[in-house]
KOLMIBA-84911 format. One record per residue (C-alpha): residue in three letters; x negated, y negated, z negated. Coordinates in steps of 0.5 Angstrom, whole numbers, plus 500, padded with zeros to 3 digits. Each point is the difference from the previous one (the first is absolute). Layout:
residues N
resn ALA, X X, Y Y, Z Z
...
//
This chain:
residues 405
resn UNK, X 704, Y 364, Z 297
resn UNK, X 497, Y 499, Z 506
resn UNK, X 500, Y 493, Z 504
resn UNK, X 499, Y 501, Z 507
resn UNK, X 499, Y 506, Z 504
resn UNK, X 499, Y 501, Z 507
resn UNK, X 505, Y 505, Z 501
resn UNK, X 506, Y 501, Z 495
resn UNK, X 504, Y 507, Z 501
resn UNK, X 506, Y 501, Z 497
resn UNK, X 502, Y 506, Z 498
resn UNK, X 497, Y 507, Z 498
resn UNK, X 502, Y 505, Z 503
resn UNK, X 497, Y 504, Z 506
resn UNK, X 501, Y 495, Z 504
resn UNK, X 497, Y 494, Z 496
resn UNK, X 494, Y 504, Z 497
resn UNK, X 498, Y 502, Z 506
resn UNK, X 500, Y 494, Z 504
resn UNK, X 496, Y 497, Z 494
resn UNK, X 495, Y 506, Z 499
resn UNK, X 498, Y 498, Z 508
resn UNK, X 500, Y 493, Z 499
resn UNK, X 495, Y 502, Z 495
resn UNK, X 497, Y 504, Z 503
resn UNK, X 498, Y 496, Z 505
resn UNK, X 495, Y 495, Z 495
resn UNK, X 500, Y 493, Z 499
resn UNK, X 508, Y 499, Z 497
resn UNK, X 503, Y 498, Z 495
resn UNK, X 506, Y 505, Z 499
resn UNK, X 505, Y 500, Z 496
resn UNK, X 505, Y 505, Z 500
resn UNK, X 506, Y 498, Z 495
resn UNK, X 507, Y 503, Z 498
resn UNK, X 506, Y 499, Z 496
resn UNK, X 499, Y 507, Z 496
resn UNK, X 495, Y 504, Z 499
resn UNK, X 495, Y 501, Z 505
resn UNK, X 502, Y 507, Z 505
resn UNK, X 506, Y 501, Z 496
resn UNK, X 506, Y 499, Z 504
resn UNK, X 503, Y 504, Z 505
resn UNK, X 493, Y 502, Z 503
resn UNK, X 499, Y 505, Z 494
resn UNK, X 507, Y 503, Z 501
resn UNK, X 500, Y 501, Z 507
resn UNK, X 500, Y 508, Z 504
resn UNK, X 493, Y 499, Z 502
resn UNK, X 503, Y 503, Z 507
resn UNK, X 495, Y 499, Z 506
resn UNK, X 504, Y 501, Z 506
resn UNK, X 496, Y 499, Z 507
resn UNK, X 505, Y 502, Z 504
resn UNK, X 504, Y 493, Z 502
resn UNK, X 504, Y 497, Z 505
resn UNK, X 495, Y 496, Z 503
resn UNK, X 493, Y 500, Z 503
resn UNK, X 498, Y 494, Z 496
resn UNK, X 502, Y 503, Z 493
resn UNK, X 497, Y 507, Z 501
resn UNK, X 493, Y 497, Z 502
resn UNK, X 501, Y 496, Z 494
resn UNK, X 502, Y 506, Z 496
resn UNK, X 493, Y 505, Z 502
resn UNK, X 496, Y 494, Z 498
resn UNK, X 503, Y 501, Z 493
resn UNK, X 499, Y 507, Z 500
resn UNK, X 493, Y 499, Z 501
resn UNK, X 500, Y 494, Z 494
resn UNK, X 504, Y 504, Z 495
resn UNK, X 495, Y 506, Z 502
resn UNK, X 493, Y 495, Z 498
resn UNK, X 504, Y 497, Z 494
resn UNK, X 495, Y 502, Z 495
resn UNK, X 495, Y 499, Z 503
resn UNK, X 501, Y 493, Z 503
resn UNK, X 503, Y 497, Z 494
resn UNK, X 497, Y 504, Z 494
resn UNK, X 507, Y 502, Z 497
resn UNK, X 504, Y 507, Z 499
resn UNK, X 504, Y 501, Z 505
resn UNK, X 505, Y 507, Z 500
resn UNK, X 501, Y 502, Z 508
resn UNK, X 503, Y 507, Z 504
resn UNK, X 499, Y 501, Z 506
resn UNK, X 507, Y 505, Z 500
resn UNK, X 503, Y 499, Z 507
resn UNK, X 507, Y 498, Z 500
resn UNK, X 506, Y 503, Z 504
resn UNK, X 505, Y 496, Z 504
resn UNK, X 507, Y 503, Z 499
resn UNK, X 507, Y 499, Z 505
resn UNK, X 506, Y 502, Z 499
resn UNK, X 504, Y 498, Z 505
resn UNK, X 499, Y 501, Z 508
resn UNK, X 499, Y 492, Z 500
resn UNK, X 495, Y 500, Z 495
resn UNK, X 495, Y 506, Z 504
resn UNK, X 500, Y 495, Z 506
resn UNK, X 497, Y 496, Z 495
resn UNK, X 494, Y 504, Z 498
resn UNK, X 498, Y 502, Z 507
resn UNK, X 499, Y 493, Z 501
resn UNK, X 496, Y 500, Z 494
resn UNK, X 496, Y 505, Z 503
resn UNK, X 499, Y 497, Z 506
resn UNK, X 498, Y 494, Z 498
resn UNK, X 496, Y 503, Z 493
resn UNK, X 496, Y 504, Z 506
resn UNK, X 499, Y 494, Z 504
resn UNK, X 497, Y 497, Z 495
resn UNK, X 496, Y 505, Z 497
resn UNK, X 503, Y 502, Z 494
resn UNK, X 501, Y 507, Z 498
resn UNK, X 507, Y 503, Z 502
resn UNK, X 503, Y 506, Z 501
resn UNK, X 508, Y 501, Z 501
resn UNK, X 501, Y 506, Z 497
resn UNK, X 506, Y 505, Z 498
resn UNK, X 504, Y 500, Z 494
resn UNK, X 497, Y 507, Z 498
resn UNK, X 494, Y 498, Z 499
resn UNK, X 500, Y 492, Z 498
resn UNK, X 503, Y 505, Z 494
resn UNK, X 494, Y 503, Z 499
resn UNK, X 496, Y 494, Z 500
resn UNK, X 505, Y 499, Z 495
resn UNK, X 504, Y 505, Z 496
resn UNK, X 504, Y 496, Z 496
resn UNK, X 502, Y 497, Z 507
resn UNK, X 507, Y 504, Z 502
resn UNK, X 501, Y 502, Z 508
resn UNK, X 508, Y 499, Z 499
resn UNK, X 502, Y 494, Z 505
resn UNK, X 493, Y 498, Z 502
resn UNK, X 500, Y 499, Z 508
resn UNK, X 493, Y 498, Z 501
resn UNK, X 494, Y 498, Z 495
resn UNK, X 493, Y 496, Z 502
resn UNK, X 494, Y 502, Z 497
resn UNK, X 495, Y 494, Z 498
resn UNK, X 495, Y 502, Z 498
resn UNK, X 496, Y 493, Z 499
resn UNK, X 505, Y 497, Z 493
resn UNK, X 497, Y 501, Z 494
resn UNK, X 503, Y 497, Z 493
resn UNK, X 496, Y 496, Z 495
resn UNK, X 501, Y 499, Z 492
resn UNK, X 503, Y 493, Z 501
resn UNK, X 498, Y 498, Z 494
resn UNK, X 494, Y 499, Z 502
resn UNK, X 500, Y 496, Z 506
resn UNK, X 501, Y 493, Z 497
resn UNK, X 496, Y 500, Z 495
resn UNK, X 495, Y 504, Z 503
resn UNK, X 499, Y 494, Z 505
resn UNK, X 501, Y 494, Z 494
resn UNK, X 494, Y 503, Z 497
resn UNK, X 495, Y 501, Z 506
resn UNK, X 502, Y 493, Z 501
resn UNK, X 498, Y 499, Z 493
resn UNK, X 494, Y 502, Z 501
resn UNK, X 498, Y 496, Z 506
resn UNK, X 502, Y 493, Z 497
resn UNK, X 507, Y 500, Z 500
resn UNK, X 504, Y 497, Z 494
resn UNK, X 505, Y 503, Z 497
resn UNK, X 506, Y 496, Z 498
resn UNK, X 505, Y 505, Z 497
resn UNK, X 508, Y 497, Z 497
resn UNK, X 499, Y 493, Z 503
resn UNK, X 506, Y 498, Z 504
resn UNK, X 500, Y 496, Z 506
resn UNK, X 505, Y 494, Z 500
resn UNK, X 498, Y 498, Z 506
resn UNK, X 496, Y 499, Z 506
resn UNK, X 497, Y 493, Z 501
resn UNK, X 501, Y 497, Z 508
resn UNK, X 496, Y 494, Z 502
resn UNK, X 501, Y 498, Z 507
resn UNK, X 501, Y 506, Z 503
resn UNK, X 495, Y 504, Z 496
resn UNK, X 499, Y 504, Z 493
resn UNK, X 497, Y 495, Z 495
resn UNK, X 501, Y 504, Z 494
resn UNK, X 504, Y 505, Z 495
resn UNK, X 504, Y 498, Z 495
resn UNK, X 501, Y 506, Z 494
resn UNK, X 501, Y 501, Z 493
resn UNK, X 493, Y 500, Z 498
resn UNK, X 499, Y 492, Z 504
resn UNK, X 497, Y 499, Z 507
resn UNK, X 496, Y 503, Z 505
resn UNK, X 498, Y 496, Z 506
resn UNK, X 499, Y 504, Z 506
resn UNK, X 501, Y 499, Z 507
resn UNK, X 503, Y 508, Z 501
resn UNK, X 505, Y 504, Z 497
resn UNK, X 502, Y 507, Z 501
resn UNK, X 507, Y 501, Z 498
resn UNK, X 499, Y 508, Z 498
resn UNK, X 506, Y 499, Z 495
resn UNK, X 504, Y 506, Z 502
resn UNK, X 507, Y 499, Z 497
resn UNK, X 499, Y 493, Z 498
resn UNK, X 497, Y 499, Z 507
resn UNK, X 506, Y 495, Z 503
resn UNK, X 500, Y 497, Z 493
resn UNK, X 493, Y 498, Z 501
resn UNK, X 501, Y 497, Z 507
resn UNK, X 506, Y 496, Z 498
resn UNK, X 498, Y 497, Z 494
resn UNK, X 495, Y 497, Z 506
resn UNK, X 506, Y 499, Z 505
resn UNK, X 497, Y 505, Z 504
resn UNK, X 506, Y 505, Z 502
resn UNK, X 498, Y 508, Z 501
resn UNK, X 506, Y 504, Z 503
resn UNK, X 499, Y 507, Z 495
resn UNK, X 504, Y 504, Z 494
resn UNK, X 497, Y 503, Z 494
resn UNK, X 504, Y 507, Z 500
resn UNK, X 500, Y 505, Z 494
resn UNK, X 497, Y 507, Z 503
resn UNK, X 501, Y 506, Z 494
resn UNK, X 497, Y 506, Z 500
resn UNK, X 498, Y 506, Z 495
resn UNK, X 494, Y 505, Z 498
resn UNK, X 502, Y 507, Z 498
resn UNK, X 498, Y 504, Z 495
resn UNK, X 494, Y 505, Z 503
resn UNK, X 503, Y 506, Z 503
resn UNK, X 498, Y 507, Z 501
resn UNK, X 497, Y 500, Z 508
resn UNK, X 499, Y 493, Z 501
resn UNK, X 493, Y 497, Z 502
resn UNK, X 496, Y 495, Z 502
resn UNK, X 498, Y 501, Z 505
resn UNK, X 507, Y 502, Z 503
resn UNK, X 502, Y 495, Z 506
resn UNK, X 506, Y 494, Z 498
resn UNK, X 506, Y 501, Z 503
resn UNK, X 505, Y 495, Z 504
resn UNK, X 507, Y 501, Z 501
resn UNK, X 501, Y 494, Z 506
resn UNK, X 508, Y 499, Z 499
resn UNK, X 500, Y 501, Z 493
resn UNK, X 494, Y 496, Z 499
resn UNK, X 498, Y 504, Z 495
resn UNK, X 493, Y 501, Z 498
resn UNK, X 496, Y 505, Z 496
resn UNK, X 491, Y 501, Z 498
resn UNK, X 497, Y 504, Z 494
resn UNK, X 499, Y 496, Z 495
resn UNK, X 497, Y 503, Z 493
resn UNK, X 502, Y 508, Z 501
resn UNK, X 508, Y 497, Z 502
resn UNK, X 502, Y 495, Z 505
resn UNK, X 501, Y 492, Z 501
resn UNK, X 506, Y 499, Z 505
resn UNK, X 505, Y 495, Z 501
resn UNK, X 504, Y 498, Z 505
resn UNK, X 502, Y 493, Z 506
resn UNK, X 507, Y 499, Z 497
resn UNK, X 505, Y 498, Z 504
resn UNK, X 502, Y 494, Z 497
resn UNK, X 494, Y 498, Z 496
resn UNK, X 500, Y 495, Z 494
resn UNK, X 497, Y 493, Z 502
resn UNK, X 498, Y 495, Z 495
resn UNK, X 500, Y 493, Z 499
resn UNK, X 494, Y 499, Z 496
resn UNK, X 502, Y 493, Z 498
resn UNK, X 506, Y 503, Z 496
resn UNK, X 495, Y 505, Z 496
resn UNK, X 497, Y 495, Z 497
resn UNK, X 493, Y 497, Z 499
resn UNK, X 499, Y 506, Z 495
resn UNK, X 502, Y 506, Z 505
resn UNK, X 495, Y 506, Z 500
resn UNK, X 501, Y 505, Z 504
resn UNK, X 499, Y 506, Z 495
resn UNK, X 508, Y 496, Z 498
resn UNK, X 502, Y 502, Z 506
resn UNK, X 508, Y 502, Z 500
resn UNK, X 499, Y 507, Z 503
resn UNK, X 506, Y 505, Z 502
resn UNK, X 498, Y 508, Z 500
resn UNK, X 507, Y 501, Z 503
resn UNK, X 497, Y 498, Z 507
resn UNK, X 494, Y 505, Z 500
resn UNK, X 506, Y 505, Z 498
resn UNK, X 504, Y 499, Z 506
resn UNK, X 494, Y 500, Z 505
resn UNK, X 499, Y 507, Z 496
resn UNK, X 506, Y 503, Z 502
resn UNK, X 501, Y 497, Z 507
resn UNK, X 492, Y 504, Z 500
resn UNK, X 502, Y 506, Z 497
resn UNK, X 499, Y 505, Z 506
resn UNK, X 493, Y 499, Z 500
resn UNK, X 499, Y 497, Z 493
resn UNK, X 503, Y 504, Z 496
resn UNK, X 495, Y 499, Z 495
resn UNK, X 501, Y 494, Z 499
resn UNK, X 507, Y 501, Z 497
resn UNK, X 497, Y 504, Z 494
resn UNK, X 493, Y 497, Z 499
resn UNK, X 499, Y 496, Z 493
resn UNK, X 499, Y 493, Z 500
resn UNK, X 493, Y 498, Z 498
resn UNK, X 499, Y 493, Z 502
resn UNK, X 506, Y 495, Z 503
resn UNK, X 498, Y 493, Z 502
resn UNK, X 500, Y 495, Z 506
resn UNK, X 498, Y 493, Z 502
resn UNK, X 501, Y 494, Z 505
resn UNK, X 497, Y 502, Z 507
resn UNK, X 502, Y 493, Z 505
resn UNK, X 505, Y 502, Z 505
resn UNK, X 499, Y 496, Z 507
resn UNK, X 505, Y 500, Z 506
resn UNK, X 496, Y 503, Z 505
resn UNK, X 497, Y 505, Z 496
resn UNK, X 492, Y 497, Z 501
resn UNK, X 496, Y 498, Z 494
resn UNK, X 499, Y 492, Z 500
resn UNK, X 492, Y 498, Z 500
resn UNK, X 496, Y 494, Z 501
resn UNK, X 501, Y 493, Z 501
resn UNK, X 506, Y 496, Z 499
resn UNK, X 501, Y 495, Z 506
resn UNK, X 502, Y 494, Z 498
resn UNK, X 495, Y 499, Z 493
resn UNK, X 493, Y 501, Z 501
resn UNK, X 496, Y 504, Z 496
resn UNK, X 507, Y 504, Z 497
resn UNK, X 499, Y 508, Z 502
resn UNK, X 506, Y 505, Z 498
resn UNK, X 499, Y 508, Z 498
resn UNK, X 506, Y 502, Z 499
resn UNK, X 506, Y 504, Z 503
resn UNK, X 497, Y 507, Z 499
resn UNK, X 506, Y 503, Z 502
resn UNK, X 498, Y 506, Z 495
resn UNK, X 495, Y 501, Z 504
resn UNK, X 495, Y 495, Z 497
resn UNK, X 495, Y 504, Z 495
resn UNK, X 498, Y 505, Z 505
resn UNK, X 498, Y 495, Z 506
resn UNK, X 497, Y 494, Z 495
resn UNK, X 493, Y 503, Z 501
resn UNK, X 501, Y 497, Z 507
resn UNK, X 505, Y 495, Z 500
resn UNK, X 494, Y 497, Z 493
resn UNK, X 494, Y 500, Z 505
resn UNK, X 504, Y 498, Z 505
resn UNK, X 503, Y 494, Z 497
resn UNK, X 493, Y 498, Z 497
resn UNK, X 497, Y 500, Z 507
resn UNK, X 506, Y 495, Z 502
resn UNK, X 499, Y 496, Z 495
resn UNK, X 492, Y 499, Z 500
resn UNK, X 500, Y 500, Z 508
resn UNK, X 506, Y 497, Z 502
resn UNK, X 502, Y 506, Z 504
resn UNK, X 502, Y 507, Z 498
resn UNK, X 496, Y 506, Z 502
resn UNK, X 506, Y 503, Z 504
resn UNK, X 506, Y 496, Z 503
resn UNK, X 505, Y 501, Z 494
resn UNK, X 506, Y 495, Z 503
resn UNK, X 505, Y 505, Z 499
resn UNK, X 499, Y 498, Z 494
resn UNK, X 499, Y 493, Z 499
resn UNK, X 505, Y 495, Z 497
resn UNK, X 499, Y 496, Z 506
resn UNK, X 505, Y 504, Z 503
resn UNK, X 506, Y 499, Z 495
resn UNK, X 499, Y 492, Z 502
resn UNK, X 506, Y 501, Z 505
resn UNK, X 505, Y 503, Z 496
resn UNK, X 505, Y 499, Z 495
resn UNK, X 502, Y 506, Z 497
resn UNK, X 505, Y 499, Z 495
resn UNK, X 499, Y 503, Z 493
resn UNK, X 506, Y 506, Z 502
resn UNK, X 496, Y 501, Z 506
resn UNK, X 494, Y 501, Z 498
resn UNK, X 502, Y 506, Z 495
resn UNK, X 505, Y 503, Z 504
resn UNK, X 494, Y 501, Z 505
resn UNK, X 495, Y 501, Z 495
resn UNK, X 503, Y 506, Z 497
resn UNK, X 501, Y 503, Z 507
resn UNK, X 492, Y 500, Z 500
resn UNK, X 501, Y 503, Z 493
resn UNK, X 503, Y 506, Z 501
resn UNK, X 497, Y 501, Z 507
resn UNK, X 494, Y 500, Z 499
resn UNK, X 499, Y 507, Z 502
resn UNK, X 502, Y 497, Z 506
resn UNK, X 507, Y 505, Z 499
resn UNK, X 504, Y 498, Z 506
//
């Protein structure tokens, strides 16, 4: 166990890694990247591995081009394995609302220099033969989104920042961050004290654990997300571009000759990780199949396959849920040196390349590279939302993160 350190992140998973591996990078630090569990091992690993960069805002498309570009030269800028495809994805409505939805996509997509395209149903089934026709009203191809093997993310990064100088501090436990007039002072764990005067709360679903054990409160919800890996399946290809169905929230990608899919359920599960226990681990995560059953079913038209495909793989993780749907990145207002990356919105792994270097930038510079304020903590400062408030809002941003109207 280490001392003191300039930097203490807590929590390796993409977003925690990443932000440790730029902080290294940069030289002359003392880095300490810590976590309760194993390093990478949580929800990062268990995550779709989706890249979508088609969003509702200006900002998170400009951010998400940024990570395509950081996903592409992963390898080489980390000197770690990272498994992508650039397959393409197919944006699918359903419903007359939903198809104003995707010309809007397209204007903004276009305006913004993204490869899209508004194409017929007939022929976003023949970028994807196991994509049906029946009941599709308008499809959106993009053709920028990729997918990645999630696995590799997190840890791809906690080793390159090993290599730079970065300490690695796996199954360490923090109790508490230590506040002195204002300022981080120190981090208390299990393994003894680090004086530090910054601190990164990458913790995913033990982020508001990690704040609130220091009084600093954080406004967003560990949400379980399920989804299975089939068995590979006669036609199906790597290179096939992943699907989207806007008002089930259901989502498809090749994966290993079969296919990932899941859904944005309608009334997610969300997690008190107090409740859990000291000992949780994610891979103990209670999971019901009969969720990712019914998303089926309500998709059966144009998924049929799903209803025969063998399973190969179930598991799920905690993403942070936020009210407004925006991630949580930067410094928190009322503690100096205290610095959130967290609320990923299950969107997390994919934009952590970007959201890393950016946070480090913030941190070393004082200022981030970008006006990320949407989403700053400091724009929870003046509002109370009540605990049965913030889940009712978060799991609207849940199952509508395809923007389904």
């Amino acid at each position: 166990m280490i001392s003191k350190a300039d930097v203490v992140v807590i929590g390796s998973g993409g977003l925690g890694a990443a932000t440790a591996y730029y902080l290294a990078k940069r030289g002359g630090l003392t880095v300490a990247l810590l976590d309760k569990h194993d390093i990478g091992s949580q929800t990062s690993p268990r995550a779709a591995g989706m890249v979508s960069c088609v969003r509702k805002g200006d900002l998170m498309i400009t951010l998400m081009k940024d990570a395509c570009r950081k996903i592409e030269s992963f390898t080489e800028e980390t000197e770690q394995p990272l498994d992508w495809v650039h397959s393409g994805s197919l944006k699918i409505a359903r419903r007359p609302q939903d198809a104003d939805v995707i010309a809007a996509d397209l204007q903004r997509g276009k305006r913004m220099g993204l490869d899209v395209e508004e194409i017929s149903p007939g022929a976003a089934c023949h970028l994807n033969p196991f994509l049906k026709p029946a009941g599709v009203v308008a499809a959106l191809r993009i053709g920028d989104d990729r997918y990645f093997d999630p696995a590799q993310v997190a840890v791809g990064f906690a080793r390159g920042a090993q290599t730079k100088g970065a300490i690695l501090l796996p199954r360490t436990n923090v109790t508490e961050i230590i506040i002195e007039a204002g300022k981080v002072t120190a981090v208390q764990t299990t393994g003894g004290q680090i004086r530090t005067p910054v601190v990164v709360d990458a913790a995913g679903a033990w982020t508001r654990q990690v704040a609130e054990a220091s009084d600093i409160s954080v406004p967003l919800v560990p949400t379980r997300q399920q989804l299975i890996v089939t068995e590979p399946l006669e036609g199906a290809r790597s290179d096939l571009p992943m699907v989207r169905i806007m008002d089930a929230a259901v989502y498809i990608r090749p994966c290993q000759g079969g296919f990932l899919w899941g859904v944005y359920e309608e009334g997610p599960r969300f997690f008190d990780m107090k409740v859990l226990g000291p000992a949780f681990d994610v891979k103990d995560m209670p999971l019901d199949v009969e969720v990712l059953w019914r998303a089926a079913e309500e998709v059966k038209a144009q998924l049929l396959f799903l209803q025969t495909a063998k399973t190969r793989e179930f598991r799920g993780g905690i993403p942070t849920m936020t009210a407004d749907g925006h991630h949580i990145l930067g410094p928190a207002p009322a503690v100096k040196g205290f610095f959130f990356a967290s609320g990923c919105n299950v969107a997390g792994l994919s934009i952590s390349p970007t959201f890393g270097e950016a946070l480090a930038a913030w941190i070393l510079n004082g200022q981030p590279p970008i006006d990320l304020s949407p989403m700053s903590p400091a724009r929870f400062s003046n509002k109370n939302w009540s605990e049965e408030q913030l889940q009712r809002d978060a799991a609207w941003q849940y199952r509508h993160f395809y923007g389904a109207v």
